[in-house]
C-alpha positions in Angstrom: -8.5 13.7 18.5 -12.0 12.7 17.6 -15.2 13.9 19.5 -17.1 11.0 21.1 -19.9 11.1 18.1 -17.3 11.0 15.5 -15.7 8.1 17.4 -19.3 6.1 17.1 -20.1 7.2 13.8 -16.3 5.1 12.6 -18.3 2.0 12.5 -22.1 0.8 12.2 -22.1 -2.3 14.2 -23.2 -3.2 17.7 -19.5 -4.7 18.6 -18.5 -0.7 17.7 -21.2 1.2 19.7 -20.3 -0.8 22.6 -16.5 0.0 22.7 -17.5 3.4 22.5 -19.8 2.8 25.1 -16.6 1.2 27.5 -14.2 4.0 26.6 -16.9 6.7 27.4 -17.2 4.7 31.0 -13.4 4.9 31.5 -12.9 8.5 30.5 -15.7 9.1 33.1 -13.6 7.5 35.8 -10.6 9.1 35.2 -10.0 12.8 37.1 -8.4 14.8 34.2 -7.4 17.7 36.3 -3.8 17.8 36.6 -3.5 14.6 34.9 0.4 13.3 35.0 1.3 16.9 36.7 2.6 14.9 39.6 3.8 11.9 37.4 2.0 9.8 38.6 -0.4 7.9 36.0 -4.0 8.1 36.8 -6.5 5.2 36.2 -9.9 4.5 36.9 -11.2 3.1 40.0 -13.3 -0.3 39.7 -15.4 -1.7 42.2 -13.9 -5.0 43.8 -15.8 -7.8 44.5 -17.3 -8.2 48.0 -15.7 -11.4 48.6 -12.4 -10.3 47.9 -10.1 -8.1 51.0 -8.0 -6.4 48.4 -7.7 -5.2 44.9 -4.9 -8.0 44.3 -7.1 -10.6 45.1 -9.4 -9.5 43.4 -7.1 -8.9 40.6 -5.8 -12.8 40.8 -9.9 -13.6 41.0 -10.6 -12.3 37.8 -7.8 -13.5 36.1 -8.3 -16.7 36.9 -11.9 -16.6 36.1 -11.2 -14.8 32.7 -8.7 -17.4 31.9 -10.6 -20.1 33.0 -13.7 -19.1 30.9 -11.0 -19.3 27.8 -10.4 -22.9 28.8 -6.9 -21.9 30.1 -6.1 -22.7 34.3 -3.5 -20.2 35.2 -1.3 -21.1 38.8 
């Protein structure tokens, strides 16, 4: 396993810095004490969207919007 400056020194560009960036920011998120002890998988917690009740509509809001953006309409 790398350390995170041996991770961002893999690559020079900006595109590379900034995944490193992201997978620093999920590692934060995640609780690594007693990870999978329990077997049950662990995974960060995102904000949802104030117009949204519940994390699977804002799941299917996202989506949408991601696959929209792409010029893809998913139903």
């Amino acid at each position: 396993m790398r350390s995170t400056e041996e991770m961002y020194a893999v690559r020079d560009d900006e595109w590379w810095a900034e995944a490193c960036a992201n997978t620093v920011a999920l590692a934060e998120r995640i609780e690594v004490d007693g990870m999978g002890i329990d077997g049950h998988l662990r995974l960060p917690e995102f904000p949802i969207d104030d117009d949204c009740a519940d994390p699977q509509q804002h799941f299917d809001h996202r989506s949408h919007r991601s696959w929209t953006l792409f010029g893809h309409v998913v139903l």
